[in-house]
N, C-alpha and C positions, 0 to 999 in steps of 0.2 A: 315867661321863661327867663331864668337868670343868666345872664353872661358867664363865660366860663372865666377864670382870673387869668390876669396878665401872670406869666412864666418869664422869667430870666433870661431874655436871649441872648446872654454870652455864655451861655451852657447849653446845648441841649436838652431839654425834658426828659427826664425816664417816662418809659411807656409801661405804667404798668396796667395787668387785666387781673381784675380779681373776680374767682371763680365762687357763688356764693348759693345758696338756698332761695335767698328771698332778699329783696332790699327795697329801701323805701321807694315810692311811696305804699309799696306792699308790704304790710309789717301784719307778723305772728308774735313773735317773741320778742327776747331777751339780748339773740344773738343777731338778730339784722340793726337792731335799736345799738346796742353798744360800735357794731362794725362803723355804719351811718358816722356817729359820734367822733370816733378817729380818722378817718377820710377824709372828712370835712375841711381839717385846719391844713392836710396835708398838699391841698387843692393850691392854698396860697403859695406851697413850697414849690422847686423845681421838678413836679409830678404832675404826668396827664395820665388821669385814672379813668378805667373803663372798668364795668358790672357785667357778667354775663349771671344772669343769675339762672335756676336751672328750675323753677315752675311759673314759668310765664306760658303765654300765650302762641310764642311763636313773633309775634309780631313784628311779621314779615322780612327778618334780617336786619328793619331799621332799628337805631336805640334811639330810646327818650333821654331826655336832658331830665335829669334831677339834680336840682342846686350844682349844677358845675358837673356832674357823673354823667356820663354816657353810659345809658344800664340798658344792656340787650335781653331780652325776655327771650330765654332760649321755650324749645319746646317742653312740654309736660314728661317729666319721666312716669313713663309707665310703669304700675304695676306691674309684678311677675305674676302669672309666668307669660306677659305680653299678652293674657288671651282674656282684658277685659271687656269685648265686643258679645264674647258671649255669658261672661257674668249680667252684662247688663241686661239680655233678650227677655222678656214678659210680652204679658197682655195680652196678644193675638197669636202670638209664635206656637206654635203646634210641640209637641214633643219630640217629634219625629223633625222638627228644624232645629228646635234646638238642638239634639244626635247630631246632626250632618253637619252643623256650626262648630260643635265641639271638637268633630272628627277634622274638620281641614284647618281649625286653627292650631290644633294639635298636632299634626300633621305639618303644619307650617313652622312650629317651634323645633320640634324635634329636625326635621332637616337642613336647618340655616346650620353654617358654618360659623364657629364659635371655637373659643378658649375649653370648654368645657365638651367632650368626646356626645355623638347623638346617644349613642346609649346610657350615657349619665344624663342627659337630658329627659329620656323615658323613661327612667325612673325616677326621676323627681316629679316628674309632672305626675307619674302615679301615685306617687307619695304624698302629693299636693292633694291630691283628690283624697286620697282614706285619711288623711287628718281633718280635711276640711269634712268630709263625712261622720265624723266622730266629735265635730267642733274644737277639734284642736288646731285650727288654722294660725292659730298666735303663735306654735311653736314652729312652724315653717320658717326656713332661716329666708334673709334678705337675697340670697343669691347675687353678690358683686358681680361676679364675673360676665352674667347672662347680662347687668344691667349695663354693664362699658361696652360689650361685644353690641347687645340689640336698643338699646336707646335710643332716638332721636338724637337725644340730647349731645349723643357723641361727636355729630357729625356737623351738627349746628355748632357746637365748640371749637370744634377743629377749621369750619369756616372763618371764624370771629379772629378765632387766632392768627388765622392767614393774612387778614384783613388789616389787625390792626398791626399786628409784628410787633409783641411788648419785649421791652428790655428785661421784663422780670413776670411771675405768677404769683398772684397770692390766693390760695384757695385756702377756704373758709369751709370749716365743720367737716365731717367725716366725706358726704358723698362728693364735696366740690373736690377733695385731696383726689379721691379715686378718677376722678376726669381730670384733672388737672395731670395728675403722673403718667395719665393714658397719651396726653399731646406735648408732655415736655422732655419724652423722650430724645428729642433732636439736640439737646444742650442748654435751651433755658432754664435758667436759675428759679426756681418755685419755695415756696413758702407755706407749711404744710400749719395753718392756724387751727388748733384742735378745742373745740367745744365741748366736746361730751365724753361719752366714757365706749363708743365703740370700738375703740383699738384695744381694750380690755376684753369686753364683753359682747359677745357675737349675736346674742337674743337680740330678738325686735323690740323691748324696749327697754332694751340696756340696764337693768336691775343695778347689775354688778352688786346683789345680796344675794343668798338661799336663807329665805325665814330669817331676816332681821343680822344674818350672821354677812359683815361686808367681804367680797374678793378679791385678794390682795394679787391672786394670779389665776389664771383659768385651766381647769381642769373637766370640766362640763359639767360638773359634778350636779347640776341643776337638772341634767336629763333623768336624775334619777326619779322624778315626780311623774315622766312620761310612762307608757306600758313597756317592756321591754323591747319587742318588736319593733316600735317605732323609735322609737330611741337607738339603738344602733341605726337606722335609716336616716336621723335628723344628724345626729354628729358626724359624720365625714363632709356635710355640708357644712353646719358650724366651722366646721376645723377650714374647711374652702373659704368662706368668708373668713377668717380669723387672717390668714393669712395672707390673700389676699391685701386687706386692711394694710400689714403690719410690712409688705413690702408696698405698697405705697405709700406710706409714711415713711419706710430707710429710705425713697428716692426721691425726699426730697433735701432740698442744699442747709436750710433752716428750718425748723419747727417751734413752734410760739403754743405754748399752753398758758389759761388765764387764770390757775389760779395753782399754790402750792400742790396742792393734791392733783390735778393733773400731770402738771408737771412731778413729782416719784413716781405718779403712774408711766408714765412716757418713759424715763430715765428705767425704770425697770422691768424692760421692753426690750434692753440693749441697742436700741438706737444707734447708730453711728453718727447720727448726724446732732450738731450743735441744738440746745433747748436755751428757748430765754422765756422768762417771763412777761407778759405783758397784762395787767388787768385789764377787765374792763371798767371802763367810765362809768363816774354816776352823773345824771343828767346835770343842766345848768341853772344852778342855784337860783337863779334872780328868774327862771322860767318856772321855777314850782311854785315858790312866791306867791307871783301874782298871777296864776291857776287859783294857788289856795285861801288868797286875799280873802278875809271877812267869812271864813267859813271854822266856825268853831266845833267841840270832839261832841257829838250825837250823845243825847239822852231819853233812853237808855243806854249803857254806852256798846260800840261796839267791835266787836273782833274782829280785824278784816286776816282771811286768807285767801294769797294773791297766785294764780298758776293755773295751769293745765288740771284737769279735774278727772283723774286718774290711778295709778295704784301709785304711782312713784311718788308722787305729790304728796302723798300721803292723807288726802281728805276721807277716806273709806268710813273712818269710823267717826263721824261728826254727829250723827243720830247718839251717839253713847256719848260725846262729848255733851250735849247739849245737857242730858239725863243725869250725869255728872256733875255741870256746873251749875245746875236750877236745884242740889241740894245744898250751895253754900251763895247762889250771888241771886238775891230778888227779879232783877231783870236785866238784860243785856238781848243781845242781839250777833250771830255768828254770821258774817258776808262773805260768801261763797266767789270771789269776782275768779271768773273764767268759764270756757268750756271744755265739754270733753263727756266722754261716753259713759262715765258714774255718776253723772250728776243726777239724771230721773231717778236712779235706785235710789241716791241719798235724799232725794224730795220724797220717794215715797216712802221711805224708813222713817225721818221726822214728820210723815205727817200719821201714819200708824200712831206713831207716839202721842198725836195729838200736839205736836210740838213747833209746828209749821210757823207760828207767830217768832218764834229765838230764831228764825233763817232767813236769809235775803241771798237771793242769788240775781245778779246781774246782769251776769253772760260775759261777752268778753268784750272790755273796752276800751276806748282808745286811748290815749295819754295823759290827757286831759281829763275825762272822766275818771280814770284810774285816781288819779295824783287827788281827783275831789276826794274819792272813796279816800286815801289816807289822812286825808286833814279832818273826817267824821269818825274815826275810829280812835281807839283808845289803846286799844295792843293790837301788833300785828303780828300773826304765829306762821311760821317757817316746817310745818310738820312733814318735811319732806323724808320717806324711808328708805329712801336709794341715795347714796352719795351725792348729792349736788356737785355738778363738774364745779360751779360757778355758782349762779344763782345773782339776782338783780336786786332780789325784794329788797335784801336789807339795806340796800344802798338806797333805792327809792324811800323804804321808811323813816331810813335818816336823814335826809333831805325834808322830811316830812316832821322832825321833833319825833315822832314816834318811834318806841322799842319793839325790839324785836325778838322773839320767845325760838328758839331752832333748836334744833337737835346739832350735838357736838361734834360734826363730820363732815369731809367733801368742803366744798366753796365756802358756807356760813361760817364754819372754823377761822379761816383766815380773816371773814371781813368782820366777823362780830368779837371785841375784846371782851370776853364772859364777865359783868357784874358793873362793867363800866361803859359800855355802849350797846348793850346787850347780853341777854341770857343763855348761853348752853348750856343742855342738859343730854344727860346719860340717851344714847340712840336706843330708839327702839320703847325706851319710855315714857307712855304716854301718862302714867300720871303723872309723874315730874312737869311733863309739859302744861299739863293743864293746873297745876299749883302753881308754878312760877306763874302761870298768865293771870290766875284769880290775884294772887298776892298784887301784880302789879296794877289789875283794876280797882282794890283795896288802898291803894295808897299812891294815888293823883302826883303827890308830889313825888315821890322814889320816879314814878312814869316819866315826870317831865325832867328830871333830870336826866336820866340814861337817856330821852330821847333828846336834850340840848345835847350832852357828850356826843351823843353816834353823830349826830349832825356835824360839829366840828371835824371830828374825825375822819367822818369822811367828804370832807370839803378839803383836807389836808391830805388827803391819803393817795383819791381815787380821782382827781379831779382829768377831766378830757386833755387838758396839757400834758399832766405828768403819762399818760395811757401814749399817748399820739408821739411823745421824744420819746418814751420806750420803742413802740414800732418804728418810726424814723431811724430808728440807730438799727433794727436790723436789716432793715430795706439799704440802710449803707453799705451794711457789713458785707450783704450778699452779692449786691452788685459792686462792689470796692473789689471782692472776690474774682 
């Protein structure tokens, strides 16, 4: 375990807690990885930083030490509607158990005292059931309000916070803001860090498109896909979460969005409160390096696309890509690296095709493995068809020499300079996308140059220093305040 660093003592420490999803050594994405990245250097500053992160284990009140971080593993937030005891019943449970299970957890939801009146709660739970009986359980909103009122995780944060008594909050991503505004009610200064696009977009996974077409403001207009009936039932709950969201984000003192497009989303929101930009970092140059030491670009060559393997990502239609690029490229190979709930459909759509040999799917790997998959690949495509808040790839693939093919929207927009450290193309068009990628496997040398450029570019741009004095200066501002 590493010592925590020596602090200034002719200053007091700020105490700050930051309220987050997930942190290391527990890593999913993009956003525990870049958070980790800025924390770090701010360790050496006059900052004692503590993690309550919010899908841990519980682990028993105490926090583990990570490199200098005191990270409390708060508990599991629960699914709505809290009643996954009897989602889970099988095997031996009778029918007539499961009834009587259903009946007094329902029964238990319905009568806790809550933000939200019991008879709105009776009806969503019934509503919960005839979507999920018709399998439209994806259109059930998030339900904010049930999740701060009935959580765990509320009560465990509101402990944490007693305990450590921070000079400041910094919540990280959409649900940390929502617990975070729930305990800083008393006068601390909080710091509402926004990752994605839920303070736009109130669906469960956050499109912010209808059919390719992006949304610049919300109107539900998406319910129009649902049958009527339920659709008046799903939006006044929408519109609860919407709102919800958007006044805990006005409560807090600063708000940090990472990337241009977040930040006009945020701003035209009406916000009262100050917005600054903060990117996120790209990893540490001399650590991709010698990962990638002596590992040269795979032949046949190949494609790597990097992400969650879902509709937003945009991997859906890979079986047509493959079909597409085996009438102009002899051989290649398309790297699926991630998981998620489309990937069997798309293994079994290319293997129909007979096509199984052009795919490699790897699952989802860790940093290191990743960073291998970019030093074998020869383009790296970005077919994300929902606005990327952010997005990491192209940073990791220029750290990598390699280019990067995205659609012209969201995060990729700002990090990628179209034609000179990468390609954007028209959204939503997939053959543009997959012509720029052939052209760039066609000509080896055009590749390594955009990928020397992106490389510098962003070693100059995004580097953990310039990211880390950005956040340091609002953490000034707010406590200077």
């Amino acid at each position: 375990m590493k010592s925590k660093p020596k602090l200034n003592a002719s200053t007091p420490a700020k105490r700050v807690l930051v309220v987050t999803d997930r942190y290391p050594p527990e890593v999913v994405g993009g956003a525990e990885i870049s958070l980790s990245l800025v924390l770090q250097p701010l360790l050496k500053k006059n900052y004692e930083i503590f993690v309550a992160t919010l899908s841990g284990n519980g682990g028993g009140g105490k926090p583990l030490d990570h490199e200098g971080v005191s990270v409390y593993r708060l508990p599991n937030i629960a699914a709505w509607p809290y009643m996954r005891p009897y989602f889970s019943l099988g095997g031996t449970n009778t029918k007539l158990q499961q009834l009587a299970r259903l009946f007094s957890v329902a029964t238990s939801y319905c009568t806790k005292s809550g933000q939200r009146s019991r008879i709105q709660r009776l009806k969503a739970l019934l509503l919960h059931l005839r979507l999920s009986r018709k399998r439209l359980g994806g259109w059930f909103p998030l339900m904010d309000l049930d999740l701060v009122d009935f959580s765990p995780t509320s009560n465990a944060l509101q402990n944490v916070f007693d305990q450590i008594k921070p000079d400041m909050i910094h919540a990280d991503n959409y649900r940390g803001i929502l617990f975070a505004a729930n305990i800083s009610r008393g006068g601390t200064p909080f710091i509402a860090h926004v990752r994605d696009n839920r303070f736009l977009c109130s669906l469960r996974d956050q499109p912010t498109n209808i059919a390719g077409k992006i949304c610049k403001s919300c109107d539900f207009e998406c319910l129009s896909r649902l049958p009527t009936p339920h659709a008046e039932a799903v939006k006044p709950l929408l519109q609860s979460d919407q709102s919800t969201r958007r006044s805990s984000l006005g409560a807090a003192t600063a708000i940090i969005a990472t990337s241009h497009y977040l930040e006009s989303q945020i701003k035209g929101l009406d916000c009262s409160s100050n917005v600054f930009l903060v990117p996120n970092p790209a990893d540490n140059v001399e650590d991709v390096d010698r990962i990638q030491q002596g590992i040269t670009r795979a032949d046949p060559p190949e494609i790597l696309v990097v992400g969650m393997i879902n509709h937003n990502k945009g991997q859906r239609h890979v079986a047509r890509w493959i079909t597409e690029l085996k009438r102009h490229i002899p051989d290649f190979k398309i790297v699926l690296a991630g998981r998620g709930g489309m990937l069997e459909r798309i293994r079994m759509e290319v293997a129909a095709n007979g096509d199984s040999d052009y795919l490699a799917t790897p699952g989802f790997l860790g940093r290191e493995a990743l960073y291998r998959c970019y030093a074998r690949s020869s383009v790296v495509v970005a077919p994300n068809v929902w606005p990327e808040p952010f997005g990491r790839v192209p940073l990791e693939a220029a750290l990598s020499r390699r280019p990067t093919v995205a659609y012209g929207f969201g995060g990729p927009a700002q990090t990628i300079i179209h034609g000179k450290t990468g390609f954007l193309v028209e959204p939503q068009n997939e053959e543009a996308l997959l012509a720029t990628t052939r052209t760039l496997l066609a000509n080896p040398q055009l590749a390594s140059e955009i990928g020397d450029n992106a490389r510098n570019h962003v070693i100059s741009t995004y580097s953990v220093e310039q990211s880390t004095s950005a956040l340091e200066k609002v953490w000034q501002s707010v406590t200077e305040r």
